[in-house]
N, C-alpha and C positions, 0 to 999 in steps of 0.2 A: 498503534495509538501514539498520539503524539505526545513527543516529551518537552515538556515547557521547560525554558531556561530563565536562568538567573546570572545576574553579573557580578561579579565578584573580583574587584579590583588585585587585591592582594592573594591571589591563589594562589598556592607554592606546589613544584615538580614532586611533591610528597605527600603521601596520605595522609589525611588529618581531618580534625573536626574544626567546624567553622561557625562563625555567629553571623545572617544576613542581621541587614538593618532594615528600620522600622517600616520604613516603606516598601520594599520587600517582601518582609513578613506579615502584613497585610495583605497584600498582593496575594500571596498565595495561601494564605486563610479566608481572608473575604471574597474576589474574584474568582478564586483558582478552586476552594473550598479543597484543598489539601491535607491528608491527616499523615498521621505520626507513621511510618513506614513504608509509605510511597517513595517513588523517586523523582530526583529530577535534574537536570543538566546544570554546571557552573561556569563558567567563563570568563574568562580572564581579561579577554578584547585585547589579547598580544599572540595569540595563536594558545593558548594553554585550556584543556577542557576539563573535566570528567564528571562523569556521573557519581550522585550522591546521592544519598538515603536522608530523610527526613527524620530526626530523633525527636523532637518537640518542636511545638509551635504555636504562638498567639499572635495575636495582632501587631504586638510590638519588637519581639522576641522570636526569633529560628534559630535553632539546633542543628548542622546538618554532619555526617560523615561521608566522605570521600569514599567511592569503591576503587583501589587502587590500580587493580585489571581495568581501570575502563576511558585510561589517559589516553590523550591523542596530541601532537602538533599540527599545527595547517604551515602550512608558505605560501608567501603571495607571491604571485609572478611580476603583475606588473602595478606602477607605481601610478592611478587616475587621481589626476587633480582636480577640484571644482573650483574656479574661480567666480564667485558669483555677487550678486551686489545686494544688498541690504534690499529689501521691500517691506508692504505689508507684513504686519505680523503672522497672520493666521496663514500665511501664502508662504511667507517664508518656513515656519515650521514643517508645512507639507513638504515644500519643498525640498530642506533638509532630510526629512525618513527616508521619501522616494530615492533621494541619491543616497545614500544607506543603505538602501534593500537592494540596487541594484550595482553595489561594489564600489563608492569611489572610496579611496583610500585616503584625499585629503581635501576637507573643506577647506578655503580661501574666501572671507566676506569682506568688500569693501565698500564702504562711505560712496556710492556714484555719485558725480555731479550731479547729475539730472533727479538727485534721491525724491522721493514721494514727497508732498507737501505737507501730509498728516505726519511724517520721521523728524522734519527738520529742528524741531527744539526736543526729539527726546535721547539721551545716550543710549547708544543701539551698542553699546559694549558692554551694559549690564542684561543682554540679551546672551551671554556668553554660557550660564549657566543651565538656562534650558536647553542651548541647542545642545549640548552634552547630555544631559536628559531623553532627549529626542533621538541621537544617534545610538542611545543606548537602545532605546525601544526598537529603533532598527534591525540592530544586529540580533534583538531576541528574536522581532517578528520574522527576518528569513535566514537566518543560522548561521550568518558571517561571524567567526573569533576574531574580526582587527576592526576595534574602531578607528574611523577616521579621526584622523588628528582636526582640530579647528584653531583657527587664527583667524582673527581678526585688524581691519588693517581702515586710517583713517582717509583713503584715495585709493583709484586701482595703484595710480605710480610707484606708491610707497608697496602696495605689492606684490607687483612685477620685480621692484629689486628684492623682492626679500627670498623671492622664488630662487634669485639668479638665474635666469635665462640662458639657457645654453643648446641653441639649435642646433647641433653636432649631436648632441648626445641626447634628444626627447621632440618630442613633436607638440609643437605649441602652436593653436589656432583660438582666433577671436569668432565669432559666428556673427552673420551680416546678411540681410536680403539682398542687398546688391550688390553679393558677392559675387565672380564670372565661376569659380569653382562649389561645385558641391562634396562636403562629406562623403569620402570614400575607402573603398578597401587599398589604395594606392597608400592611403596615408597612414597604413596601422601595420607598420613595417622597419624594422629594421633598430627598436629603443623599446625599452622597457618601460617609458615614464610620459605620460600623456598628459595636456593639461588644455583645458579648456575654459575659454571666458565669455561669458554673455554679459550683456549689459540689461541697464532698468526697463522700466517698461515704457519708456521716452528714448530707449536707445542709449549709442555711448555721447559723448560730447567730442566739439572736435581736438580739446585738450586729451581726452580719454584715448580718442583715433591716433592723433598724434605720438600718445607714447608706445604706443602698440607696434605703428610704424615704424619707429627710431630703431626698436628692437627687431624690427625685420619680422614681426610673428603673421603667420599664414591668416588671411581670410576664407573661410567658407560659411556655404550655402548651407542650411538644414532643408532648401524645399522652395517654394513661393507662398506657401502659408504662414499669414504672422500667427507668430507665437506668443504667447506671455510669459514675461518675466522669470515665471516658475516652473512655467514649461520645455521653454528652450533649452538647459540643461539635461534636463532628465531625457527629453527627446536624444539629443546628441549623444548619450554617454552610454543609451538603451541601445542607440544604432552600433556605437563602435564595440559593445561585449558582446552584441549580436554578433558582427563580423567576426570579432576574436574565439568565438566561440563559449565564452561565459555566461550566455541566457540562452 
């Protein structure tokens, strides 16, 4: 039977009782229909777990105690960046879970040039508290303990430098149709720390191209099929934890 989790920011390496919040505690009175003595997982989203017991619970209001036998850490081995560019709303959401569920450990959203027409007068930065909402729902739906970090950033350039670039020490590639190489197992060697950037669904610009260049970062192929937007991430990042062996 599957054990549904819960996130729980401040969980400490000690047994204890803890109060979810109100959204939450509906979540698992009204969806979950949960009562008073079942269990259920907490998580901390930094590698800290355990299983807990349900003392009380309404809609607004959860009760839970920790079973102290039943801690765990994880570690993450490698370090997958998403660089990705603001879109559609409802496309971008998807698209944040799916790289969630399938391991990257840090979101990167930037302002594109070429940004959608329907974005250009709204601030895409007060978008910042969903998508933490979002990657939450991630890690419950497929059992990851580390949420990805997110930053948001007002151009790619501004965060290319905040990444610091450092081709010695991690493999950074832009993804391009008219790329001469394709995504491969050559390039998922030898670094811990991956990072990838796709552009809008107009593509990059050739200011965007341009900085990408400067800094020397790899182009490839995901294929000769266009992609969208939302897609070409998750494709890419599904293909290299295939190869690595994490799907």
């Amino acid at each position: 039977m599957k054990t549904h989790r819960m996130y729980l920011k401040n969980l400490a390496d000690t047994a204890s009782v803890y109060e979810l919040d109100a959204m939450q505690s509906s979540h698992i009175t009204k969806v979950l229909r949960m009562k008073e003595g079942q269990e259920i997982e907490l998580f901390n989203g930094s590698g800290l777990s355990y299983k807990a017991r349900i003392l009380s619970s309404t809609n607004k209001y959860t009760r839970v105690e920790t079973l102290s036998d039943s801690m765990f850490v994880e570690t993450l081995s490698e370090r997958i960046i998403a660089v990705v560019p603001f879109i559609k709303k409802e496309n971008l959401f998807f698209m944040t879970q799916k790289l969630t569920e399938i391991g990257v450990t840090d979101l990167m959203y930037y302002r594109p040039d070429k940004l959608d027409q329907s974005l250009l007068k709204k601030d895409l930065f007060k978008l910042n508290k969903k998508l933490e909402d979002i990657v939450i729902g991630g890690c419950k739906q497929s059992g990851i303990n580390f949420l990805p970090s997110i930053k948001c950033f007002k151009d790619l350039e501004t965060c290319l430098n905040d990444i610091a670039i450092q081709t010695s020490n991690n493999f950074v590639c832009f993804f391009d149709l008219d790329a001469s190489a394709r995504l491969g197992e050559a390039d998922f060697s030898n670094t811990d720390e991956y990072i990838f950037i796709t552009g809008a669904e107009s593509g990059f610009s050739d200011r965007e191209r341009f900085n990408m260049e400067e800094k020397n970062i790899a182009v490839r192929s995901l294929g000769k099929n266009i992609l969208r937007a939302e897609t070409a991430p998750i494709a890419g990042i599904t293909l290299f934890q295939s190869h690595i062996g994490n799907i």
